[in-house]
C-alpha positions as CSV (number, residue, x, y, z in Angstrom):
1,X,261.5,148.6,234.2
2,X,262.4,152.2,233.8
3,X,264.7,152.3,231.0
4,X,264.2,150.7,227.9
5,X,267.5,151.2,226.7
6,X,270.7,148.5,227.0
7,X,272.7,149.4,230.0
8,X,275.6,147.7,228.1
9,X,275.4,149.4,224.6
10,X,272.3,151.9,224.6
11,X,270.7,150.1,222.2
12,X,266.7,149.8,222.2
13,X,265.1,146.9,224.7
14,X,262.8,145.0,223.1
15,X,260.2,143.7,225.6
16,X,258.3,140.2,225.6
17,X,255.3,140.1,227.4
18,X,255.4,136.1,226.7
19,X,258.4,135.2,228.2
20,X,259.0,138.6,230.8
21,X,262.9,139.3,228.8
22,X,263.9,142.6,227.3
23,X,266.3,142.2,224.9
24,X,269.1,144.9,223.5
25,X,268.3,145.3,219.5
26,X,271.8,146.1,219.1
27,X,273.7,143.7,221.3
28,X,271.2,141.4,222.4
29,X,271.9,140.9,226.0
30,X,268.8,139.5,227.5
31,X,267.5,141.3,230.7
32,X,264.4,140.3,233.2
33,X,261.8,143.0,233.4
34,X,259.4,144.1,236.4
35,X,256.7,141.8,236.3
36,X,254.3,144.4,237.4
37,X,255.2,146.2,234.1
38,X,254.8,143.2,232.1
39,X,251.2,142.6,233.7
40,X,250.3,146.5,232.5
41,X,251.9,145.6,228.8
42,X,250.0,142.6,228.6
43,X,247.0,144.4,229.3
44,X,247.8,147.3,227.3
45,X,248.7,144.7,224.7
46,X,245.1,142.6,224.9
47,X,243.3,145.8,224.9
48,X,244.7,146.7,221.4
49,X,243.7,143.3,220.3
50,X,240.1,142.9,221.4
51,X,239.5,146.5,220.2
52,X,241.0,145.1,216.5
53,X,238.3,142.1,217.1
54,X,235.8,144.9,216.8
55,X,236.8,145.4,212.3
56,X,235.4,148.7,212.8
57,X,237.3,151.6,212.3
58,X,236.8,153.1,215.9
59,X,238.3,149.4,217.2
60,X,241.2,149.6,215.0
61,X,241.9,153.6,215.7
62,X,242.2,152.3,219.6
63,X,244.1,149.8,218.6
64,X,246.4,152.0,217.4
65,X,246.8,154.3,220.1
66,X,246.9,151.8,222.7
67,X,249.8,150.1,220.6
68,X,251.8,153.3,219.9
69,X,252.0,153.5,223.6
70,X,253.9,150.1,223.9
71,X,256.5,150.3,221.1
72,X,259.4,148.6,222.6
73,X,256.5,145.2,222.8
74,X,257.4,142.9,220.8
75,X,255.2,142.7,218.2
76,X,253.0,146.1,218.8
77,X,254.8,147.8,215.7
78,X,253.6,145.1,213.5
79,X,250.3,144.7,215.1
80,X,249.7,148.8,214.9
81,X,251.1,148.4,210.9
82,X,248.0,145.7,210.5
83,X,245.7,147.9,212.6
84,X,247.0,150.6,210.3
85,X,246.4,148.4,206.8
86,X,242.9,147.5,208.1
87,X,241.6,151.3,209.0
88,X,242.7,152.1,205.4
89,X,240.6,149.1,203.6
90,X,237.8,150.1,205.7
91,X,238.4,153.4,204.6
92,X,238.7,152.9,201.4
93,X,235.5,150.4,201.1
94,X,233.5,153.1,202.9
95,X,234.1,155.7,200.4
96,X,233.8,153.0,197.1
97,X,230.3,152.6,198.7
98,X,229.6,156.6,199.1
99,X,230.7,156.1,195.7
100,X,228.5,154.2,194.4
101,X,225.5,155.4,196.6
102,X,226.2,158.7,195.0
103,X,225.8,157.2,191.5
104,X,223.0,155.5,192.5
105,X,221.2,158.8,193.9
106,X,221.9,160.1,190.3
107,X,220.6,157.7,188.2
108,X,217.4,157.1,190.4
109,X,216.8,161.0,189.5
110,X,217.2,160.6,186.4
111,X,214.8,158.0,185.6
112,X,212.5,159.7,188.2
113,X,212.7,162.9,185.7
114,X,212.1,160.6,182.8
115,X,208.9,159.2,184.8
116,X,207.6,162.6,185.6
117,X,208.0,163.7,182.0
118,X,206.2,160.5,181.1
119,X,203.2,161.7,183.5
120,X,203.6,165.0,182.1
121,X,203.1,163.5,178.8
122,X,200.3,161.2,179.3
123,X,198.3,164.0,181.5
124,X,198.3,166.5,178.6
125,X,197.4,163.5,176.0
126,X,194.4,162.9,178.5
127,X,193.4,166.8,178.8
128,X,193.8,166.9,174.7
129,X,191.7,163.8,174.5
130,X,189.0,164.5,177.2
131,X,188.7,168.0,175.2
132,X,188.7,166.2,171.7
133,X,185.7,164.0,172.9
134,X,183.7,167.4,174.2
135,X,183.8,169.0,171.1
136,X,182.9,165.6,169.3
137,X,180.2,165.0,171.4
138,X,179.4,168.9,171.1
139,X,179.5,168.9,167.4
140,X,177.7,165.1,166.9
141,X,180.2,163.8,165.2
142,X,181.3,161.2,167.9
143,X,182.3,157.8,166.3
144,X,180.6,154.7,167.5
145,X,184.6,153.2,168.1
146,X,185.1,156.0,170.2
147,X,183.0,155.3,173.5
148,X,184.5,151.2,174.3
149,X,187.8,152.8,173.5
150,X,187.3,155.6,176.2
151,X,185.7,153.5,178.4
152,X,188.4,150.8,178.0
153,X,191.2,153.7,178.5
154,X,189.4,154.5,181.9
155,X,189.3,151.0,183.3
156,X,192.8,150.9,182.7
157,X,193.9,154.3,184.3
158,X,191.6,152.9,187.3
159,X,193.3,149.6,187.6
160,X,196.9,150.7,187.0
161,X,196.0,153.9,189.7
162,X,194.5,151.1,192.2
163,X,197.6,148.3,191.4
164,X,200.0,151.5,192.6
165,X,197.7,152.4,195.5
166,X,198.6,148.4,196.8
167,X,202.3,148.2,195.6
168,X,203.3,151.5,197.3
C-alpha cells in the first residue's frame, strides 16, 4: 500500500496489522492492504515491543523510533506515548538516585572529616601524654596509678588497631 490516505475523502488510513484493513479516520471506508506490507508492519511493530520488554531506557528509545516510523498502525501512537511515559520514569528514578548518591557522597565526607579530626585529636592527646610521662619519669615524680593505666591504654590502642586490621 502506497498511500495512506482515503482515496474517497483524503482522510488518514489507519492500518491494522491484526486484521490486514486500513481504514479512513475521516470517513471510515475500510480498504485491504498489501500483505507484504503488513508482514513488514508486523515486524516493525514486534520489534518495538520486544525492545520495550527490555525496561531499559536504550529498549524503550528503539521503541520509539521504530514506532514513529509506523504511525498510521493502529495502536503505534499509543504504544510510542507508553514507550514515551516509561523513558521519562526511568529518567526520572535515575536522577532521584544520582540524587541521593550525591547526598550520600556528602555526608560520608563529612563524618569521614569528623573521624580524621577525631584521630587528629586522640594523636596529639597521645604525643601530650607520651611527653607528660617522660618528664614524670625524668623528674621522679611518676605516680604508682600511672604505669597499669598506660599499660592498659596500650593494650587497647593494640587491640582496637588489630580488630581494624581484620574488619578492613
Amino acid at each position: 500500500m502506497a498511500s495512506y490516505t482515503c482515496p474517497v475523502c483524503g482522510g488518514k488510513l489507519n492500518i491494522s496489522i491484526v486484521s490486514e484493513l486500513a481504514v479512513c479516520g475521516s470517513c471510515g471506508n475500510t480498504y485491504e492492504c498489501d500483505p507484504a506490507d503488513i508482514a513488514k508492519y508486523r515486524t516493525i511493530y514486534r520489534s518495538a515491543e520486544r525492545a520495550m520488554l527490555l525496561h531499559t531506557e536504550a529498549g524503550y528509545r528503539e521503541a520509539i523510533a521504530a514506532l514513529e516510523a509506523i504511525p498510521f498502525v493502529e495502536g503505534s501512537e499509543s504504544l510510542s506515548r507508553e514507550c514515551e511515559r516509561r523513558l521519562n520514569e526511568l529518567q526520572s528514578n535515575r536522577q532521584r538516585r544520582q540524587e541521593s548518591e550525591a547526598a550520600s557522597d556528602r555526608k560520608n565526607t563529612a563524618l569521614g572529616v569528623a573521624l580524621l579530626i577525631a584521630a587528629a585529636v586522640f594523636c596529639l592527646a597521645a604525643v601530650i601524654g607520651a611527653v607528660y610521662l617522660a618528664v614524670c619519669v625524668a623528674n621522679g615524680t611518676l605516680p604508682d596509678w600511672a604505669v597499669p593505666v598506660v599499660i592498659a591504654a596500650a593494650v587497647l590502642a593494640a587491640v582496637l588497631f588489630i580488630a581494624g586490621k581484620f574488619k578492613g
